[in-house]
N, C-alpha and C positions, 0 to 999 in steps of 0.2 A: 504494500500500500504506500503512496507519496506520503513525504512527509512521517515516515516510523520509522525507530531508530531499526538499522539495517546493521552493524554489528556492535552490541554492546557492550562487548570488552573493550574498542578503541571508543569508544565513544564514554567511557568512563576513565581512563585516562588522563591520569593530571597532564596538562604543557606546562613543562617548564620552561619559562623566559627569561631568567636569571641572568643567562649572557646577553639576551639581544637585549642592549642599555647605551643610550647614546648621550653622556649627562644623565641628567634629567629623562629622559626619555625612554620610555618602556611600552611593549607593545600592549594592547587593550584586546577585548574581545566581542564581539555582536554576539547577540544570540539568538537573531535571525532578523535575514532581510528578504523581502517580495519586488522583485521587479515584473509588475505587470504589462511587460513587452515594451516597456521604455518611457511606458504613458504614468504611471504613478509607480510610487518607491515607499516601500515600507520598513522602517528599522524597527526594531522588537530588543528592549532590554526586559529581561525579569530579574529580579530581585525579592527575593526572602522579603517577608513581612515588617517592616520596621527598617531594614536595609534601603539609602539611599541611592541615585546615579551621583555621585560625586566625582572634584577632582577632574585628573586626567580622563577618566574613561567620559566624563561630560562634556568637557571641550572636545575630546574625538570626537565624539558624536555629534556633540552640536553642529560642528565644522563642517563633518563630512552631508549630514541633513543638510546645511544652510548652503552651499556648497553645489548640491544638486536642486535644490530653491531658482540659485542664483543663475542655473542651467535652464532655469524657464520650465521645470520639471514640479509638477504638487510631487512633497516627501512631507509624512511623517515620519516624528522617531517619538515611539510610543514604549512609556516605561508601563510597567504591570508587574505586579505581586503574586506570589504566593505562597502557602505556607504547608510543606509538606517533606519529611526529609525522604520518599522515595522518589518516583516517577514524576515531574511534573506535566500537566494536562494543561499546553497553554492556552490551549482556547476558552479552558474558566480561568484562566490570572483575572485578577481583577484591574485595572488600567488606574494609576494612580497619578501620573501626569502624562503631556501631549506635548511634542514641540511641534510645530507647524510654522510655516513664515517668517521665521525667525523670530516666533514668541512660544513663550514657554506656559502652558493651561496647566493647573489642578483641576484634577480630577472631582465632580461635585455631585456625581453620584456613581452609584455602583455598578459600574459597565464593565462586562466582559471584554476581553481583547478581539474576539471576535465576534462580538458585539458592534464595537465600535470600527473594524475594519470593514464590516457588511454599509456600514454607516460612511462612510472612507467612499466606498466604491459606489455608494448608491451616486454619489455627488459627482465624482472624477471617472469612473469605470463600470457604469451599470451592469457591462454585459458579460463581466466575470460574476454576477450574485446568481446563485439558482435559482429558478422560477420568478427572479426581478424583484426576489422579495430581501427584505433588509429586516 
């Protein structure tokens, strides 16, 4: 099936990045991105419950979102929670902020992440929802 993890021994796997360090500088990670054939871009952070996007890993991201913004492209970069220490299921994270346009929303009520991408597409990309519905 798209999208399930296909082997889970490498995919549980720490990366160490400990050498790649340039200064300051260390590499970040996504935890998932949608490019819907060029027409809209979706970044996906989760983060544990209480756990912020801080730091480096938010200027990466903001940059690379703002970046493809500034490419004349709609990007979100959508954070989202959850709280579970096995498998996470991220189409229920709950989405707990949105950058869009080069501004950064809280999250003001309790939306799914896929929730809110059905919501995403209904606006920029209707004819990736199923049956048009959102």
């Amino acid at each position: 099936m798209r999208g399930a993890i296909r082997n889970r021994e490498a995919s549980n796997a720490v990366k160490d990045y400990t050498r790649l360090r340039w200064k300051s500088i260390t590499p970040t990670d996504i935890d998932g991105l949608i490019d819907f054939k060029n027409k809209l871009f979706v970044i996906i952070e989760l983060k544990r419950v209480g756990e912020k996007l801080e730091g480096g890993q938010r200027l990466a991201l903001e940059r690379l979102a703002d970046s493809i913004t500034q490419a004349r492209k709609p990007c979100y970069l959508i954070v989202a929670q959850y709280d579970t220490d096995g498998d996470i299921q991220a189409d229920t994270c709950l989405v707990s902020e949105m950058r869009h346009n080069k501004r950064w929303r809280q999250s003001k009520e309790n939306v799914t992440l896929k929730c809110l991408i059905d919501r995403i597409l209904s606006v920029h990309a209707p004819e990736y929802l199923e049956n048009g519905q959102v």
